[in-house]
N, C-alpha and C positions, 0 to 999 in steps of 0.2 A: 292773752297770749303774749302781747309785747311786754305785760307785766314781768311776766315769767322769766320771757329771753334777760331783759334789764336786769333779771337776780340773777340769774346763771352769767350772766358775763361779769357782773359783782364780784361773785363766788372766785372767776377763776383770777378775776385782777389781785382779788384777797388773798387768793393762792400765789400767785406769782410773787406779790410782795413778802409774803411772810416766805417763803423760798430766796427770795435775793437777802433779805435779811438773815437768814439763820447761819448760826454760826457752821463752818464747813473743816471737813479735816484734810486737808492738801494730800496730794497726791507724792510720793517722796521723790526729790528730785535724781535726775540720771548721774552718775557718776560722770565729774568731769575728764574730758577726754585729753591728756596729753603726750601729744605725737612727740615723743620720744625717740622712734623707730624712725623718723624723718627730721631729726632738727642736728645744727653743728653742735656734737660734744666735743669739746677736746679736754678734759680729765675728769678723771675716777678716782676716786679713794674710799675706804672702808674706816667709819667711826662708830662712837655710842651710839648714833642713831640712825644705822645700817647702812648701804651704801648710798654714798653721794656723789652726784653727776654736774657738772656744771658746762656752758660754753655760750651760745648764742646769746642774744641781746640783754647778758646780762641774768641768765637764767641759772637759778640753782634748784637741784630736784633731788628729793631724798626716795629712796626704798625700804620699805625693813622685810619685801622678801623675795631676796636674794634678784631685784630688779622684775618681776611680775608686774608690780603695781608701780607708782609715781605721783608723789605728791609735790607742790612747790615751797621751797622753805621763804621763811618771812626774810624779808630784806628790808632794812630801814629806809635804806635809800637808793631806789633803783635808777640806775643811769642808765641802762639800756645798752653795755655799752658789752663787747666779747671779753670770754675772762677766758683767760690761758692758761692756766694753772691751779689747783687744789695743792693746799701740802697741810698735810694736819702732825703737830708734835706729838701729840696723842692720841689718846679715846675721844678726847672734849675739846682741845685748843688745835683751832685750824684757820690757816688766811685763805680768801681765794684773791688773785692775782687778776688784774685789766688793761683793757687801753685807756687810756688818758690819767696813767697814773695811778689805778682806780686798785683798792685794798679794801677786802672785805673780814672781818673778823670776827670767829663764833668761838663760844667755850659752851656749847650742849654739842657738840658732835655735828654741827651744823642744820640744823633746826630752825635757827635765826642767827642774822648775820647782823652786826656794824659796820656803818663806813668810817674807815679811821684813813684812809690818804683817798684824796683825787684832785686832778691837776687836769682840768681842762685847757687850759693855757698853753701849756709844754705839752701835750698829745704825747707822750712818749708811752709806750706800753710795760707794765713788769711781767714780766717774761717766767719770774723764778727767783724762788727767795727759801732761805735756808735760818737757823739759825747756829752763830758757833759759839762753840768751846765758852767765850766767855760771857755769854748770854746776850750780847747785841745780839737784834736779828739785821739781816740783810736782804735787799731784792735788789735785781740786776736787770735790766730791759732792752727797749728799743735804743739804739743809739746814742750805747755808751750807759746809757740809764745807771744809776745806782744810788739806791737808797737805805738809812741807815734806822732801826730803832733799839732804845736802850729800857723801855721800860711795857717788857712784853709785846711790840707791836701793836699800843695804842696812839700813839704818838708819833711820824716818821721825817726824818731829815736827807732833805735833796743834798749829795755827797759830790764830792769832784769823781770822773771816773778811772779807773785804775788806765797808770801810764796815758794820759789822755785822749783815750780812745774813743772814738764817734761811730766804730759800727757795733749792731745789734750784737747783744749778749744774749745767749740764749738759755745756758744753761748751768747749774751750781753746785759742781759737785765736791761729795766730801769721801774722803777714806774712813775705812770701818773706826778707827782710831779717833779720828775730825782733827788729827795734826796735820794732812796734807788734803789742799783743799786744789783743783780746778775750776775756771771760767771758760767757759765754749761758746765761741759764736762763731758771725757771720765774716765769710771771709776768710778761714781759716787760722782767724783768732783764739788763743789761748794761754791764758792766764794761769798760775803756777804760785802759789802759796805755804810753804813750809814750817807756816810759824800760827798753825790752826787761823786763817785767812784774816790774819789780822796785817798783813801785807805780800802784794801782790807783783810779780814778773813778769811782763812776757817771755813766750817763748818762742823758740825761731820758727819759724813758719815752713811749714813740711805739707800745707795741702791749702789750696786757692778757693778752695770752695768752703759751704756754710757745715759746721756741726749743728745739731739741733739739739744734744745730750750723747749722753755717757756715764761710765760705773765703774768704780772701784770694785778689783777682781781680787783682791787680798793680796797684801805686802804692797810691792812698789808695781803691781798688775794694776794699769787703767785699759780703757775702753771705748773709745770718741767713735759716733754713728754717726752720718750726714747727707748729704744729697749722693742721688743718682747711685747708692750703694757701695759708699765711700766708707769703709771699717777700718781705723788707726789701732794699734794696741803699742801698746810700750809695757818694760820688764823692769824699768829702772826709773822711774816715776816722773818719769816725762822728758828726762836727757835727751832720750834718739826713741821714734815711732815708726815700726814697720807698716806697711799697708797687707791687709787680707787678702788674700786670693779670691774673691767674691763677686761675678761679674754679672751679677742680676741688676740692672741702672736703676734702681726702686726708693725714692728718698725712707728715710726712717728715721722715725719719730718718736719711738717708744719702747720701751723693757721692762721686763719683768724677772726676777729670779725665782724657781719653783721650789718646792721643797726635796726633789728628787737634787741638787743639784746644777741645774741645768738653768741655761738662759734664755729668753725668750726676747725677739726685735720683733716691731711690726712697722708698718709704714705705707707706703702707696700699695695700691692693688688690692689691699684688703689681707697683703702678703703675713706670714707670721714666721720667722727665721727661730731652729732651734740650735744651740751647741752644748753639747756634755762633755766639752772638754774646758772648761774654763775659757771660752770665748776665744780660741786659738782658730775657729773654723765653725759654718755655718751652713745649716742645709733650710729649705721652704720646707715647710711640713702643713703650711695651709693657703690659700687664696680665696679671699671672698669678695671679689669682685674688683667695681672700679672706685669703691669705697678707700677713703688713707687711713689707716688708724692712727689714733691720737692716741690712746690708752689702755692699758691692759690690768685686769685686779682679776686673780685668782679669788673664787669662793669657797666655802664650805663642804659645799654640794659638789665640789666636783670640776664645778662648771669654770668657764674662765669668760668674765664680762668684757666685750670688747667698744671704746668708741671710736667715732668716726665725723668726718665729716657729712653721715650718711641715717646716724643714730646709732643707738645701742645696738650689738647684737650678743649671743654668747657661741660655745661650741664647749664640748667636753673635753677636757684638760686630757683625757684616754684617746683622744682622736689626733693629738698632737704627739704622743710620747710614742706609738707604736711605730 
């Protein structure tokens, strides 16, 4: 009998080993999960490798459909650090913009990125960077910030800033043409360029508080958006700036032009402002909360992707126009 038992427990040790040993086929792992829908975006753009979202610690996240899914693109060198800005020249060549200086740069559509500038030292952030007319690129930042590249934005040069200015620059805009350029910041800063932004003016100061952007409206039509629902327009490209009749206090951060025409603000409240007259007047045609937006990218589908300090959300571009 105890013969017996000693082979039967034999058997099952025999069993158990040749079990731990055998090769096994893993179970497929779960799709990793990224909260999206919960983290700071602040911009969106559309490339070769569908849309791209970037903002908190440093995070850049691709979709290819139509925001559904999210993957994270490769970074060489992560710093961890909030990126302000997406601006892509085309299908394939795109910087993304940081604090501490910080420039990322991809030619697949942003897929994978370089770090070609960071500046932990000077903390200053780029805010927004363009490039002009004669192929320097430029970015513009925190406090005065402005930096220069001449050989595609691999390379960049810390610049003196226009008229020696120390408050934040926020934004860099250009006319359909790129012979008349703007700079908008903080403070009711703004810089004025004539000669495709290869020198810069101020201009006299007509509002105390911050721009955060603005848009050439064709000919000498611009467009400065800013706190508390502050809308400047000017006819004559920047000489004299009427203020809007606009009395919702909602800062605004962001636009978009549709194909109908029409102009799209968004900003605190999750608010989305439209106008069809060339930016002479604006009505709210949405509110999604207590969410800011930071970005706006009409889709294919329809749809119009929005971010936030709150995550992505979208709504149908028909829910806005009626």
């Amino acid at each position: 009998m105890r013969a017996a038992i000693g082979i039967g427990i034999s058997i099952v040790v025999a069993a158990a080993g040749i079990f731990a040993f055998s090769p096994r086929i893993p179970e497929p792992l779960a799709g990793r999960n990224i909260p999206i829908d919960n983290m700071n975006i602040t911009s969106l753009s559309g490339s070769a490798a569908g849309l791209v979202a970037a903002g908190e610690l440093g995070h850049i996240l691709v979709s290819k459909d139509d925001g559904q899914s999210w993957h994270f693109a490769e970074i060489d060198k992560q710093r961890h650090a909030l990126i302000t800005r997406l601006h892509f020249q085309n299908d394939t060549l795109g910087f993304a913009t940081g604090h501490e200086g910080w420039i990322l740069r991809t030619e697949d559509g942003g897929e994978s990125w370089s770090e070609v500038s960071f500046d932990k030292e000077r903390n200053e952030p780029i805010l927004d960077i363009k490039q002009l007319p004669s192929g320097r690129w430029v970015g513009i930042g925190g406090f005065g910030k402005l930096v220069s590249s001449d050989d595609q934005g691999k390379r960049w040069n810390i610049e003196p800033p226009p008229n020696g200015t120390d408050w934040h620059l926020n934004a860099l805009l250009s006319s359909e043409d790129a012979q008349s350029w703007l700079i908008a910041g903080e403070a009711g800063t703004v810089f004025r360029s004539l000669d495709q932004g290869e020198n810069w003016e101020p201009l006299p100061e007509f509002y105390h508080g911050s721009f955060y952007g603005g848009l050439h409206l064709g000919g000498e039509n611009w467009l400065l958006y800013g706190m508390r629902g502050n809308l400047f327009r000017t006819s004559d490209n920047g000489d004299s700036w009427q203020k809007l009749d606009f009395t919702i206090p909602i800062s605004i951060f962001a636009h978009e032009f549709l194909n109908d025409g029409s102009i799209l603000l968004a900003g605190q409240g999750g608010m989305i402002l439209r106008s069809s007259d060339n930016g002479q007047s604006f009505q709210m045609v949405y509110r999604g909360g207590r969410m800011s937006v930071t970005d706006l990218q009409p889709l294919e589908n329809g749809d119009l992707i929005m971010s936030s300090d709150s995550g992505v959300q979208s709504v149908a571009l028909s829910n806005l126009l009626n």
